[in-house]
N, C-alpha and C positions, 0 to 999 in steps of 0.2 A: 497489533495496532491499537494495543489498551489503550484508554486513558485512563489515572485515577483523580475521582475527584474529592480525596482528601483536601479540604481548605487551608492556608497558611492564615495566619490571622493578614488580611489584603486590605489596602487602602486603591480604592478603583479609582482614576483621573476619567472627566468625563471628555464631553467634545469628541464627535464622530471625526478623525483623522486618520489616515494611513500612519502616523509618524514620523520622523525625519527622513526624507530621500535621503538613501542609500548610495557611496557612491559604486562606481560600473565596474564589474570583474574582470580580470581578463579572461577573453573567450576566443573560437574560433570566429572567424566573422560571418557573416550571414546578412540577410535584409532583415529590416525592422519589426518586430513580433508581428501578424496579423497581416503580413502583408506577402509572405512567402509565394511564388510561383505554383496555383495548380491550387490553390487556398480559396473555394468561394462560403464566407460568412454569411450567416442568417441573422436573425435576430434574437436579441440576447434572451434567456428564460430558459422557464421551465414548457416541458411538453407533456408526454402521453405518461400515464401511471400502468405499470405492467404488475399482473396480482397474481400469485401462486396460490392455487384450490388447496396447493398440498400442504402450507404453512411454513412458518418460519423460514426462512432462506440464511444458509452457511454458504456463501461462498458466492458470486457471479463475476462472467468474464464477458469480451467482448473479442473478435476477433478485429486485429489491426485496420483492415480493411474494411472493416464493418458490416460484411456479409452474414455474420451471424454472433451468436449470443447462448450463454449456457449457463445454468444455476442448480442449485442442488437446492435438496429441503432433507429435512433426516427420514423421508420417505421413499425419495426419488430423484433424479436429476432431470434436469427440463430445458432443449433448444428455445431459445426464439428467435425470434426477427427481432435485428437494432430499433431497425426503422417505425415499425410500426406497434413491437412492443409486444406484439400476439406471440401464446407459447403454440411452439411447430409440433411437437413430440413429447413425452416423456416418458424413462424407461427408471427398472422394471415397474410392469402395471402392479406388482405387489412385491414390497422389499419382503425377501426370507426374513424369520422370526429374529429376533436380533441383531440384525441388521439395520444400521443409518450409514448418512451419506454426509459430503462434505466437500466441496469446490478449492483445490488448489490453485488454479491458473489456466490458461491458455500459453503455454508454451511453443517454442520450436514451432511455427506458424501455424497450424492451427489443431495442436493436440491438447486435449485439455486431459487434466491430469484429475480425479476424484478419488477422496479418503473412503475406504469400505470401512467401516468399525463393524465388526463381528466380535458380539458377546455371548463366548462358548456357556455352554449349557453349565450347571452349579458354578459358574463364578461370576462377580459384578465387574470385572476389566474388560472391553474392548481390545482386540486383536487386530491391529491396522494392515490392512491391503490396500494397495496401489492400482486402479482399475485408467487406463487409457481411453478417449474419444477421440480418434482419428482418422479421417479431420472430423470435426464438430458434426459436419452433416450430415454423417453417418448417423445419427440419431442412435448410437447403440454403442456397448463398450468392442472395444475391439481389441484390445493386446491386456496383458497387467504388466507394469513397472516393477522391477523386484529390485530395491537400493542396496547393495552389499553390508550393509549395515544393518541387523534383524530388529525387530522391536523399534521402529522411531515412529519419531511424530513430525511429520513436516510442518514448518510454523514456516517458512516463504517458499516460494520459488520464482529466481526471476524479481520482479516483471524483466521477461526477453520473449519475443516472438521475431527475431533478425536473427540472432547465432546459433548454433546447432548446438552449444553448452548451455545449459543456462545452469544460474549459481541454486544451491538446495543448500540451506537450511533448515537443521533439523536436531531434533534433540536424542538422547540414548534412553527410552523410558526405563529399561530393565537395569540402568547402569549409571544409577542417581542422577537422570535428567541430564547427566554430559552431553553440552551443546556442542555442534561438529557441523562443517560444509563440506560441501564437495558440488562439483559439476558433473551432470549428465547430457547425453544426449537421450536425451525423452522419448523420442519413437522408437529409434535404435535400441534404447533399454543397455546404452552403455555404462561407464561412469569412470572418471577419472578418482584421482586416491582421495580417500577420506581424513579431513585436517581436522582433528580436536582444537577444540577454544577453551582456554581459559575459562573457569563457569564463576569465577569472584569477578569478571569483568563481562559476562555474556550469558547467564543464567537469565530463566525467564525471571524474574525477581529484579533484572536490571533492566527491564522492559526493551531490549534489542529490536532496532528496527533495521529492515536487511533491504539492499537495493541490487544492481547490477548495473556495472561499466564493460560492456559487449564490445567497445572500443579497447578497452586493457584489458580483458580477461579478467577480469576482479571481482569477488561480490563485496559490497561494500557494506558495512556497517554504523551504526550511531548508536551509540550505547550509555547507559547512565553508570558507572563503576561503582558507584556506592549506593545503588536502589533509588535515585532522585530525593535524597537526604535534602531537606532546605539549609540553603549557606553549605549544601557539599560543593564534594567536587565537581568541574566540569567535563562535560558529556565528552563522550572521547569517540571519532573520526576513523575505524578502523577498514584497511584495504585486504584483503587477501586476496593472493595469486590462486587460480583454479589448478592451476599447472603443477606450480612448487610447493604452494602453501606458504609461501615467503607475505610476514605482514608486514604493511606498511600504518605508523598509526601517529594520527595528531589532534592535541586536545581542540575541542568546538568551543564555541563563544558561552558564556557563563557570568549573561548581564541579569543585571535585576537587583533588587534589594536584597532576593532570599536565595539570589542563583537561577540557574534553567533549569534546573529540577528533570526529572523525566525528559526523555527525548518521544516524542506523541506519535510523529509521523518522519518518511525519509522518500526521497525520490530522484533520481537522477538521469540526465541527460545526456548519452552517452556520445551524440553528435561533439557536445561542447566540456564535458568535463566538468558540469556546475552540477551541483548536488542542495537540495534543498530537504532543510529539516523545518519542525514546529517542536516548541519547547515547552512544559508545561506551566512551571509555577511563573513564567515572565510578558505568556501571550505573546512569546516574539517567533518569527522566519528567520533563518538565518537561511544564506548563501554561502558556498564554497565552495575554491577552484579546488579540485581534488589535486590536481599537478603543483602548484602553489600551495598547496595544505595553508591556507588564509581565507578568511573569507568577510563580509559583514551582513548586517541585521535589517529589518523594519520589525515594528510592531503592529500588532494587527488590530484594523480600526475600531475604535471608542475604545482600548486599552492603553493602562500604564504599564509599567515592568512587574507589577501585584498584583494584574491581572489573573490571575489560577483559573480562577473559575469563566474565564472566558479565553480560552488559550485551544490554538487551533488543535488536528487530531491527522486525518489523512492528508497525506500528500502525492498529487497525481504528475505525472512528467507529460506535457505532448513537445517532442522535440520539433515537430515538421512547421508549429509556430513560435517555439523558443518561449514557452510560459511552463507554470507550476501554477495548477491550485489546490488551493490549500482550503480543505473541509474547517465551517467555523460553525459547533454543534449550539452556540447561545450568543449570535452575533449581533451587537451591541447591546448587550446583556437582555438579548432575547426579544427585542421590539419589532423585530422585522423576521422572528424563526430563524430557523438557520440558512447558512451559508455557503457559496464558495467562494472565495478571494481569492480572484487570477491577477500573479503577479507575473512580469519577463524576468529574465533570467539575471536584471543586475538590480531585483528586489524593487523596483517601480511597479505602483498597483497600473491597473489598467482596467478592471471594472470590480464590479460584485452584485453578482448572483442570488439571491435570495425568496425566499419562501419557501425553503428545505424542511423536513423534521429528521435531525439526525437525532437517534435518541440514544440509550445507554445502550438500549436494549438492541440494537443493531450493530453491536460492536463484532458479532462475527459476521454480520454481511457479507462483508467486504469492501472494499475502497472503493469510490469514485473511479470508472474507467472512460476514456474517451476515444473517439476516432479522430485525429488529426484534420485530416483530409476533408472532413463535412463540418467540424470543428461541433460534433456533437457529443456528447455523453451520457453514462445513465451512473445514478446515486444508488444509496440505500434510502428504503425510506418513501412516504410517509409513516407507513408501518412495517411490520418485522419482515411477512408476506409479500412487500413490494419494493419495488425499484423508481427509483423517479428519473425520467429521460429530460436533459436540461441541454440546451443551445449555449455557447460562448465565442 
């Protein structure tokens, strides 16, 4: 979930606006965002700051239902509570000597998945292991994961906590970084076959950002093919089947003076099929029906299309009220700190969130997670050590 902030030489447009309404995707139908059955909203903001004694934080999840909460630091991993923020637990009370830690997800309802990097004695590489919390409350690891593939690096999983597969993403470290998927079942510790990618269209150098359609079996991609060159190509829309490995792929929107550059963030809703990116050198959202491989844009407020340096970065899905938001680390060029801009799903804004610090420096955090249901969430951030819990 990089961003870079190499600058294009940009010409900023001022005037705080969402940009032109968007016109409406097609979708499955549903009641009107915020208004969903079983949906009671609070008020909009920021809440409680959650602080880790043990520093820096790689990685935090939320469990769907928001019963609990898990985060790693390169010391140790740590339960909390959503709701109030306090840490429950944290194990081991002393990581073995070269060992850190690292938060994959909350998969397969409530497993969470964490990176062991073990660095053998006389050599400087990390040696990755796959350690299981299952479920979460167990406060302890309980199984190891072992991918049929030796040597990788998970860089996604998911976001799935509804299908017993969820999509992996992952690189070959020992085998020049050959990027490759596959689906597991997570607790089972099963795995269906492993699809190599393309690495001139899916290397990390093209900044891939990886999602999951739990309704098609797909994990889905947004990829930059030429490393987000300005005046390159545009970001290219890739589907792979978990099953076949059969890809489905269509070029994404590539507005702007200098192009979309980088693909920042990617998210999708797999109730509806709509797929939502952030672009870097344009400051633009784009939307897409994944079924209709079509999709259109807004920009995101006090930005023109040379916007760069104010161009969103994460992107979060809550299907259960038909929105995305979209993390915005210098929103309107920093007057009000950062942000989240929650848009519905046919790119209509509907508020924004502010007095975030998303910094550089929290780019392995992890994303923005929310609970649907209480329409609450927790960020990264103020600092590297915490979480910020925000209402929408």
């Amino acid at each position: 979930m990089n961003k870079l902030f190499g600058l294009a030489a940009a010409a900023m447009l001022a005037a705080c606006s969402g940009g032109a309404s968007a016109p409406p995707l097609a979708s499955s139908p549903g009641p009107p965002a915020g208004s969903r059955l079983g949906v009671v909203r609070q008020g909009v903001g920021l809440g409680k700051v959650l602080t880790s004694n043990s520093g820096q934080i790689y990685g935090f999840a939320i469990d769907g239902k928001g019963s609990d909460g898990v985060l790693a630091t390169a010391s140790n991993v740590e339960t909390f509570d959503p709701t109030t923020g306090l840490i429950k637990r944290f194990f081991p009370k002393q990581a073995p000597s070269g060992t850190s830690y690292s938060l994959d997800g909350i998969v397969n309802g409530d497993a969470a998945i964490v990176t062991r990097y073990v660095v053998p004695k006389g050599s400087i590489y990390a040696t990755r292991y796959y350690d299981l919390i299952d479920p979460v409350t167990a406060g302890r690891f309980t199984a190891s994961w072992t991918p049929p593939v030796k040597d990788i690096q998970v860089e996604d999983a998911g976001p799935n906590q509804t299908s017993s597969t969820t999509a992996i993403f992952a690189i070959e470290l020992k085998n020049q970084d050959i990027p490759i998927v596959f689906g597991s079942d997570v607790p089972k510790n099963q795995f269906g076959k492993v699809f190599p990618l393309n690495p001139s269209e899916f290397s990390l150098g093209d900044q891939p950002q990886v999602a999951q359609d739990t309704a098609t079996n797909q994990a889905v991609i947004a990829t930059s093919p030429d490393g987000g060159k300005v005046g390159g190509e545009a970001p290219i829309n890739v589907l792979v089947n978990l099953t076949t490995g059969q890809q489905t792929q269509f070029e994404g929107l590539n507005n702007g003076f200098y192009g979309a550059g980088f693909v920042n963030g990617l998210a999708v809703d797999s109730t509806t099929g709509i797929a939502a990116t952030t672009t870097e050198l344009n400051a633009q959202v784009e939307f897409y029906n994944l079924a209709q491989q079509g999709g259109t844009y807004v920009q995101l407020p006090c930005t023109g299309n040379t916007s760069q340096a104010n161009s969103g970065t994460w992107v979060t899905n809550d299907p259960v009220n038909g929105l995305f938001l979209v993390a915005d680390p210098d929103y309107c060029n920093g007057s009000e700190g950062s942000a989240i801009v929650v848009y519905d799903e046919s790119g209509n804004l509907v508020e924004t969130i502010t007095g975030f610090n998303f910094d550089v420096d929290q780019i392995d955090s992890g994303i923005p997670v929310v609970v649907p249901a209480q329409r609450t969430g927790w960020a990264p951030g103020p600092n590297a050590n915490e979480l910020q819990q925000f209402f929408y």
